[in-house]
C-alpha positions, 0 to 999 in steps of 0.5 A: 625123119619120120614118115606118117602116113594119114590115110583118106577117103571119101567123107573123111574130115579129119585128115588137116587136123591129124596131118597138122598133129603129127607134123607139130610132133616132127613127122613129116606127114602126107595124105593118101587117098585110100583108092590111090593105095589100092592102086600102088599098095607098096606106097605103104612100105615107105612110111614108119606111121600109119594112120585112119583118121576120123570123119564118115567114110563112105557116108558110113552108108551100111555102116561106121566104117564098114566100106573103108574096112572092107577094101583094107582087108580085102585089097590092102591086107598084105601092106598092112600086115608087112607094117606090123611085121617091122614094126610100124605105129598104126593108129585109129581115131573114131572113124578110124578107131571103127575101121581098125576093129572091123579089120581085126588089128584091133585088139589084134591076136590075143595072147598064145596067138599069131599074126597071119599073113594070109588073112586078118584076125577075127573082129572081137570088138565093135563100135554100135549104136551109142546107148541113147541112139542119140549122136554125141558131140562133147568133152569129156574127162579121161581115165588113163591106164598107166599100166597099159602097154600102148606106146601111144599113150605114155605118160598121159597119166602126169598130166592134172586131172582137169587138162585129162579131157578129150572132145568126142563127136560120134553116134556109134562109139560104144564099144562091145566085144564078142565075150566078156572072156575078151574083155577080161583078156584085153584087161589082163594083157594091158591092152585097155588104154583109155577109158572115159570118166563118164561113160556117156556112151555106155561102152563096155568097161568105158573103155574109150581106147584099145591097143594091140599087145606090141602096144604099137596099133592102137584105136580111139574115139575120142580126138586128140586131133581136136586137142593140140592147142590149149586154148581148145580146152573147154576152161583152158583160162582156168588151167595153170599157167605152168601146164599150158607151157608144156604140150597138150594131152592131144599133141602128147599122143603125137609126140609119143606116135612119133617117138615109137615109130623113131625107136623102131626105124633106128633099130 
């Protein structure tokens, strides 16, 4: 069986519902406070999935995931690096999302470059202040890229345009890069996953998910964690009979998680 790991700290709140995500997709998960880690990092080594779910780590007190980030370089970066390396899904979400940048796994080494084990690559993309300053709580519709490399979002394009909704709850979500060179690196190289039908933060390209060029490490902002149920979705009763029998885009991102890191154990 799969092993997802769900890694917590304080101020994390989001920790029950990806759990819940990833065991409705048949892994087995567990919660792991992340001071815990730092004590035993080989804990690491056990699991096929790891995953930094949302919430306001440390109070986001310097910044959105800037304290969390910093333990994983400085304390968990080897574990970390030994999981890319066979092959394990690594996933973000919002809070988590910020965290992945900060650490440079997201977008992770761009084309002609390699992963290091001595130290994380540099940070090209970040997670500021939304364009209103303003703190954004809404559902909004989703662009999938069906060219995309990210093994987490496959198949998301098949669903009808009115179910493509995600719940978003952030005030540093827009996404930036160093360049627009970077931005026109991720396009090409199919690392864009997501992006938001309307812009409402003033990302980049509303750019709303990015992955890694394995396609296994991937970052979002907004929840599917929040989206496993039908009867979440803001007009869920509008929604075709038909639809609401298969599994919701949210709960489809687990599935696919699971489904990646099952292909990788097995091999």
């Amino acid at each position: 069986m799969v092993k997802a790991l769900v890694i917590r700290a304080a101020g994390t709140n989001c920790d029950h519902e990806v759990m819940r995500g990833f065991e409705l997709a048949g892994a087995k998960a567990e919660r792991v406070h992340l001071n815990r880690l730092i004590e035993e990092p080989q804990r690491i080594d056990d699991f096929d999935i790891i995953m930094l779910p949302g919430g306001f780590a440390h109070g986001d007190d310097i910044a959105s995931g800037r304290i969390f980030a910093m333990h994983l370089r400085e304390r968990l970066y080897e574990p970390l690096y030994r999981a890319v390396a066979r092959g394990a899904c690594i996933g973000g979400i919002c809070n988590g999302f910020q965290v992945l940048v900060q650490v440079g796994l997201v977008p992770g080494p761009l084309e002609g470059e390699r992963l290091s084990s001595e130290a994380p690559p540099p940070q090209r993309l970040s997670l500021t202040v939304n364009q209103h300053a303003r703190y954004m709580d809404c559902w909004t519709p989703m662009m999938i890229e069906s060219a995309s490399r990210c093994v987490w979002t496959r198949g998301l394009e098949e669903y009808p345009a009115e179910t493509m909704r995600f719940p978003s709850g952030h005030g540093e979500g827009r996404l930036a890069a160093d360049s627009e060179a970077t931005l026109d690196a991720l396009e090409r190289h199919g690392q864009v996953a997501l992006r938001y039908g309307e812009n409402f933060n003033g990302s980049a390209r509303a750019i709303a998910g990015v992955c890694d060029l394995s396609g296994r490490i991937f970052g979002m902002m907004p929840h599917p964690d929040r989206f496993l149920d039908w009867n979440r979705h803001p007009f869920w009763t509008r929604l075709p009979r038909s639809v609401r029998r298969g599994p919701t885009p949210g709960l489809r991102l687990f599935l696919n998680g699971v489904e990646a890191a099952s292909r990788a154990t097995v091999g």
